[in-house]
C-alpha positions as CSV (number, residue, x, y, z in Angstrom):
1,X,91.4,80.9,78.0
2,X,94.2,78.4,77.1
3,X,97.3,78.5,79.4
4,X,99.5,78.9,76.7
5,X,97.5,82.3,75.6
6,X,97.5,83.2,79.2
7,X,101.4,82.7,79.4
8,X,101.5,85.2,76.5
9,X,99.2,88.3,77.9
10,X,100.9,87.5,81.0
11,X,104.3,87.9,79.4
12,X,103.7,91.1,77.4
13,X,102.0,93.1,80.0
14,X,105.1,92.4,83.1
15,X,107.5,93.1,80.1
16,X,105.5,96.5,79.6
17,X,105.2,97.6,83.1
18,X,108.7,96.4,84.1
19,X,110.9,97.4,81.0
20,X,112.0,93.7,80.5
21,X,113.6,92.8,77.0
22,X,113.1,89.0,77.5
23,X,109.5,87.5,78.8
24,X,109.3,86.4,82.3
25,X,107.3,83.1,81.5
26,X,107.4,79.9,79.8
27,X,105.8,77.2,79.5
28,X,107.2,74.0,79.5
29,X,105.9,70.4,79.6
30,X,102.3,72.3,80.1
31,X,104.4,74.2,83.5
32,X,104.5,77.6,83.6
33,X,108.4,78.4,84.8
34,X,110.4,81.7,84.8
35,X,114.3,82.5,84.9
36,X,115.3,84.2,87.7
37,X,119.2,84.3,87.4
38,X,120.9,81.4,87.0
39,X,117.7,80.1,88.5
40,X,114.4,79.1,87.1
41,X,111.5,79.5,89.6
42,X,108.4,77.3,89.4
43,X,105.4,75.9,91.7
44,X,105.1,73.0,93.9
45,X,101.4,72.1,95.5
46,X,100.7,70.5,98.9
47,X,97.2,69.4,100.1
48,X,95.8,70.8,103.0
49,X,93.7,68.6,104.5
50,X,90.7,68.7,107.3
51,X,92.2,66.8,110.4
52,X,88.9,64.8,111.2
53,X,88.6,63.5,107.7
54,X,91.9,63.6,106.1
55,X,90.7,62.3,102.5
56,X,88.9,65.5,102.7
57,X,91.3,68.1,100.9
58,X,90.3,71.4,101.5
59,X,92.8,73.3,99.1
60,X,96.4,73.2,98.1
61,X,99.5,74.9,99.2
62,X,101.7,77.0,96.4
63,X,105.2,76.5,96.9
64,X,108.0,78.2,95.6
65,X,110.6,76.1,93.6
66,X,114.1,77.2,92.9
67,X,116.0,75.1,90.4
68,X,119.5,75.6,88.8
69,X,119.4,76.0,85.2
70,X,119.0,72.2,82.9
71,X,118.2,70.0,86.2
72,X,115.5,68.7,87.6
73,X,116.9,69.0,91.9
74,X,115.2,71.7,93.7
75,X,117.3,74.2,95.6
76,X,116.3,75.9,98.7
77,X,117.6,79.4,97.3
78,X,116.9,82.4,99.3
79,X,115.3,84.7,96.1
80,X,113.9,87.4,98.0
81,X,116.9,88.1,100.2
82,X,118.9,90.2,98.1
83,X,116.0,91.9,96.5
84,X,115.3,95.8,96.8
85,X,111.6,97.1,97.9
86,X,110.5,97.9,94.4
87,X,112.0,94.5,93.5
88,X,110.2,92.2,95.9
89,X,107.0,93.5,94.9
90,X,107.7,92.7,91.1
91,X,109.2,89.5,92.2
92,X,106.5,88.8,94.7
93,X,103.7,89.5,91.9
94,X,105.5,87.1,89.7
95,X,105.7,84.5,92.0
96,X,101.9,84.3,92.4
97,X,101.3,84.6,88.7
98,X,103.2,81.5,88.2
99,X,101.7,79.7,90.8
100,X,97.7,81.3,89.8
101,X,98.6,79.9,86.1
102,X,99.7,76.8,87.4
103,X,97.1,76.2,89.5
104,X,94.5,76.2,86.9
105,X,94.5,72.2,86.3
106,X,93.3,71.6,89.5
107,X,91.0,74.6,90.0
108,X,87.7,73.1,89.0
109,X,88.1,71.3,92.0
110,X,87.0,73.9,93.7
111,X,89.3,74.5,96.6
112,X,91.4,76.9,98.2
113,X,94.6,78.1,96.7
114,X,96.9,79.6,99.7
115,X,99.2,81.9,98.3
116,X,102.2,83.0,100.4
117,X,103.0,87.0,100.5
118,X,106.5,88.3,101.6
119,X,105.8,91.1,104.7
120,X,108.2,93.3,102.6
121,X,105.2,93.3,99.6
122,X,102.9,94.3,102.2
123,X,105.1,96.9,103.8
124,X,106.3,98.3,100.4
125,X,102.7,98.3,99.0
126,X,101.0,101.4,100.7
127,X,97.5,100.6,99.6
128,X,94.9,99.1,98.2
129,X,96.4,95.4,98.6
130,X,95.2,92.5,96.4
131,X,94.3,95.3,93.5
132,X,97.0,94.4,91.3
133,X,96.5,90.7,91.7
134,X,92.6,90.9,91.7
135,X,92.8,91.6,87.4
136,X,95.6,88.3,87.5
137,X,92.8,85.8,89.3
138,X,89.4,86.9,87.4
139,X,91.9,86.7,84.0
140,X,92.1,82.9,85.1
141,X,88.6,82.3,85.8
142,X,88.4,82.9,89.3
143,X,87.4,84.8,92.1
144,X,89.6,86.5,95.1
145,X,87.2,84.3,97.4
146,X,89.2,81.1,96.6
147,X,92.8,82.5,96.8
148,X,93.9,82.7,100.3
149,X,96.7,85.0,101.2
150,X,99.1,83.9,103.8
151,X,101.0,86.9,105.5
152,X,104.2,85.6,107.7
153,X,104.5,87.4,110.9
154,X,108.1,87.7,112.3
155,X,109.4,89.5,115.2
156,X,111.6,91.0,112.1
157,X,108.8,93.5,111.5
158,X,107.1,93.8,115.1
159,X,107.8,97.8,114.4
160,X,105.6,97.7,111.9
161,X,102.9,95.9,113.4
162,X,100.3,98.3,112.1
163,X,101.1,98.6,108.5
164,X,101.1,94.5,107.9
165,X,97.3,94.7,109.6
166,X,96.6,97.2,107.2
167,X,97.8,95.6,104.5
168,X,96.2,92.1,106.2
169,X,92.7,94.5,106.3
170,X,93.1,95.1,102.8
171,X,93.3,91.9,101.3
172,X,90.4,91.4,103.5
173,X,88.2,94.2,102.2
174,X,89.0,93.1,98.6
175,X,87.6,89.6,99.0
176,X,90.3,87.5,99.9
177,X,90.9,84.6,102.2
178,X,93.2,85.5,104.4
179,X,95.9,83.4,106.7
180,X,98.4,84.7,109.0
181,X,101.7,81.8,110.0
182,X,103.7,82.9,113.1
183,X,107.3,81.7,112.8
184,X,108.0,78.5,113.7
185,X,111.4,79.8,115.6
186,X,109.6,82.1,118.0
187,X,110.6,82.2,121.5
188,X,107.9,83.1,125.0
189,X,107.7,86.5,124.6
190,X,107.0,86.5,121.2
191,X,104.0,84.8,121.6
192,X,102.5,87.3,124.5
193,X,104.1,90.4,123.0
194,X,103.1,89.9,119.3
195,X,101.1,86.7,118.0
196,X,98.3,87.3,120.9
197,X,97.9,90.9,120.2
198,X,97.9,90.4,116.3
199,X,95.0,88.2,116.5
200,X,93.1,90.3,119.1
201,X,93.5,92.7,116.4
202,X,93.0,91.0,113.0
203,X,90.2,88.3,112.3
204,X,91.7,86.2,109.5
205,X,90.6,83.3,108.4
206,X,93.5,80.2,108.6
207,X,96.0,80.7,111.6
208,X,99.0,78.5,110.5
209,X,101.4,77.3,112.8
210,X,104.1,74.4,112.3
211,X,104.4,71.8,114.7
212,X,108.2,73.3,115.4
213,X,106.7,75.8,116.3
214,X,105.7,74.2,120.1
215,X,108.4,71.7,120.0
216,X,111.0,74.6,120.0
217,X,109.8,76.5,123.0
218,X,111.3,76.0,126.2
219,X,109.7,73.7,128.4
220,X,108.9,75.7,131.5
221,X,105.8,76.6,133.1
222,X,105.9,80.6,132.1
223,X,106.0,79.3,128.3
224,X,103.6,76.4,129.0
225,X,101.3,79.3,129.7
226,X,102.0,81.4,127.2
227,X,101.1,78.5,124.5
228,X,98.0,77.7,126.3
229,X,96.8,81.5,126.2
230,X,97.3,81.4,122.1
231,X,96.0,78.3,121.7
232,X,92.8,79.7,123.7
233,X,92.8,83.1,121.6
234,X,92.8,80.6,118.6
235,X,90.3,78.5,119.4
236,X,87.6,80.9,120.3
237,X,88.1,82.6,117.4
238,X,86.0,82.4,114.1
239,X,89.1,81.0,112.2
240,X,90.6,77.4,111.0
241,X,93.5,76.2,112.8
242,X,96.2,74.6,110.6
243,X,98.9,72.6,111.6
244,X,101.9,71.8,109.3
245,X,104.8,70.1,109.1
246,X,102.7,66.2,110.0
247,X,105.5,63.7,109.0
248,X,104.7,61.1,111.2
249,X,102.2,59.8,114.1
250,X,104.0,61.4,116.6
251,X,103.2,65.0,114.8
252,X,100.1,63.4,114.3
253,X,98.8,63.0,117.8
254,X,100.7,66.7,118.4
255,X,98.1,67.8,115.6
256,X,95.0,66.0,118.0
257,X,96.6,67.4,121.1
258,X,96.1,71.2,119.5
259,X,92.9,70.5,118.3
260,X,93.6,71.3,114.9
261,X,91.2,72.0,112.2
262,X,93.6,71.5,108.8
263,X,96.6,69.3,108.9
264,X,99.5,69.1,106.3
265,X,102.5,67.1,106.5
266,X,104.0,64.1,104.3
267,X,102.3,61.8,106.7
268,X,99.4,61.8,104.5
269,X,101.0,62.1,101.0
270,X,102.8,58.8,102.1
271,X,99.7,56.4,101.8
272,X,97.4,56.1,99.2
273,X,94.6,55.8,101.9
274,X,94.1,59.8,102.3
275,X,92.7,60.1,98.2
276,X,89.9,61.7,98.0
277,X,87.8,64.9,96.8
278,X,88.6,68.8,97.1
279,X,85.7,70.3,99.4
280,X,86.9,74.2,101.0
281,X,86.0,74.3,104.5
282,X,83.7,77.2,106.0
283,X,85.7,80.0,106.4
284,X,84.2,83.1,107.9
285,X,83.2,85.9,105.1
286,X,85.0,89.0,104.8
């Protein structure tokens, strides 16, 4: 279906189920965009890469752009902060339309399309995760199999541990690719009390990390430990290890020192030497 019909069903069944007088999307310079306020929210795509052959680009990372209204300079705007529960959902739907729909240029090339979920769409969901979104991906030709949802875990929401594995299971059970990405601030105990035990008791398929995320622990022996034993959990797990944030060769031999499956970073969007062809790696099935 052409995008520009897409953008229209799209656009007159969120104005139906949300009440809205004006539609959420537009297309523009063959980019789907949508106001959000004084705002206008679009999609930004970083390659994700294998770290043994990085020409090798194993999907693309969906970004969330925030620019002010009649310029063309990205602003880091906060858009979920403010929202209520029932309005993260709508907004965290939306989000992923936008990004799904922009996507499609690049989707013949057959890789994976991580797709970032807030925690308070999976906590305000109470089941049956990924149904919604499931009629949004086969609408666009594809199949939950190539969409990889990435799940933030926070000590924000370490009370309600259970619910985001349930919601984690869920995507699971409906197909997806899943991907969990511990925050990057985290401190020692953290990483014993919360990131060990949630992959003891979810299998997913990426485990994302950010190089800040070792360079900002504390460099005694009781958190040396404590990164070793994820590290270990990680690696002897049926999962790909990512690495983000590579900007230069010192990341890079961080992301060799880890033993890192995927790499992304503007390291290799800085050279013309890392173009190549879309292949997704072997990810375990659901």
């Amino acid at each position: 279906m052409p995008l520009q019909d897409l953008v229209e069903y799209f656009n007159q069944r969120i104005s139906e189920e949300q009440g809205l007088k004006e539609p959420p999307l537009s297309l523009n310079a063959g980019k789907v965009e949508s106001p959000f306020g004084e705002l206008r929210l679009a999609s930004e795509f970083h390659p994700i890469r294998r770290a043994d052959s990085p020409a090798v680009i194993v999907g693309h990372d969906a970004i969330l752009q925030a620019f002010p209204s009649e310029t063309s300079q990205a602003t880091t705007a906060k858009v979920f902060l403010a929202a209520e529960t029932g309005s993260v959902i709508n907004l965290d739907r939306l989000c992923r339309t936008i990004h799904m729909l922009n996507y499609l240029p690049i989707a013949h090339e057959n890789g994976f399309l991580f797709l970032h979920v807030h925690p308070r769409h999976v906590l305000g969901v109470k089941r049956d995760h990924g149904a919604y979104f499931e009629e949004v991906i086969f609408r666009c030709g594809l199949s939950p199999r190539r969409v990889v949802i990435t799940v933030p875990v926070t000590s924000v929401y370490d009370r309600q541990l259970s619910l985001l594995l349930e919601g984690l299971k869920n995507y699971q059970q409906r197909g997806y690719g899943t991907a969990i990405k511990f925050d990057d601030k985290a401190n020692g105990a953290f990483l014993e009390r919360y990131c060990i035990e949630f992959l003891y008791r979810v299998t997913p398929d990426f485990v994302r990390l950010d190089g800040e995320f070792f360079s900002s622990l504390k460099r005694n022996e009781s958190d040396r430990q404590r990164t070793a034993s994820l590290l270990s959990v990680i690696h002897r797990m049926d999962t790909e290890f990512l690495v983000e944030g590579i900007d230069d060769e010192k990341d890079l031999a961080l992301a060799e020192l880890l033993r890192a499956d995927l790499v992304k970073g503007k390291f290799y969007e800085c050279s013309q030497r890392w173009s190549g062809k879309v292949r997704p790696p072997l990810i375990a099935s659901a």
